[in-house]
N, C-alpha and C positions, 0 to 999 in steps of 0.2 A: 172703817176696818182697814182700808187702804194703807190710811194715814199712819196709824197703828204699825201696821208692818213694815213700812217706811222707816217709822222712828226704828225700830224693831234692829231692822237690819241699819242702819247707818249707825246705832250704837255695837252692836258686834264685830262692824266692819273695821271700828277705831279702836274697840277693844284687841282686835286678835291681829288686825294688820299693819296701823300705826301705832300702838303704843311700846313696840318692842325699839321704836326709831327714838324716842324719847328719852331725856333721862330720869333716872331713879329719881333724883329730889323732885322732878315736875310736880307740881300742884293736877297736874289732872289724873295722877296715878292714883291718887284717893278717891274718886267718881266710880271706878272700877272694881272690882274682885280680880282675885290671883288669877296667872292667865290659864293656869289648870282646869279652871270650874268653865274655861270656855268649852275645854275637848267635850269635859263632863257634861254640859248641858248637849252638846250637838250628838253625844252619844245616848243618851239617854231619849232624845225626840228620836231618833234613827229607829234606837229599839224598839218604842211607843208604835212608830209608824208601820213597820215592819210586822209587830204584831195585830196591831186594828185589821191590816192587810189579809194576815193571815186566816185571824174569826171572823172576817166578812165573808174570806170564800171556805174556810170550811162550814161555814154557815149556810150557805147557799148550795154548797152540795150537800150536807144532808139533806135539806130539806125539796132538795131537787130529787134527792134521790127517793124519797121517801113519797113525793108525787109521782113520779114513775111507777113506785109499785104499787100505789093506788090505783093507777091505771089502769095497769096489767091484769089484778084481783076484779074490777069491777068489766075488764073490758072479758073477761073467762066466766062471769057469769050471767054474763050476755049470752 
């Protein structure tokens, strides 16, 4: 998994921060996609992430809250 995210990122890194030093005809400008689909993927994980974030904790508060009034109901007919 490491290793994965290594390659991951060292290809990104050449994608978005050296290939703009390069020129057009270079033969490694064909290994890559436009430099556009790089914003788009980094925006698109942002989004993803930002969301998961957010259904985990409204997830957790409903269901937080929803044991609180179970509480309350059972600890009143005590």
């Amino acid at each position: 998994m490491l290793l994965a995210a290594a390659v991951i990122f060292l290809y990104y890194t050449v994608w978005t921060l050296l290939l703009p030093f390069l020129d057009e005809s270079s033969p490694i400008h064909g290994w890559f996609p436009s430099r556009e689909w790089a914003l788009r993927i980094v925006s698109f994980v942002v989004v993803l992430g930002i969301s998961a974030i957010g259904l985990f904790l409204g997830f957790r508060i409903v269901t937080d809250e929803t044991a609180a009034q179970r509480r309350h109901v059972h600890r009143k007919a005590l």
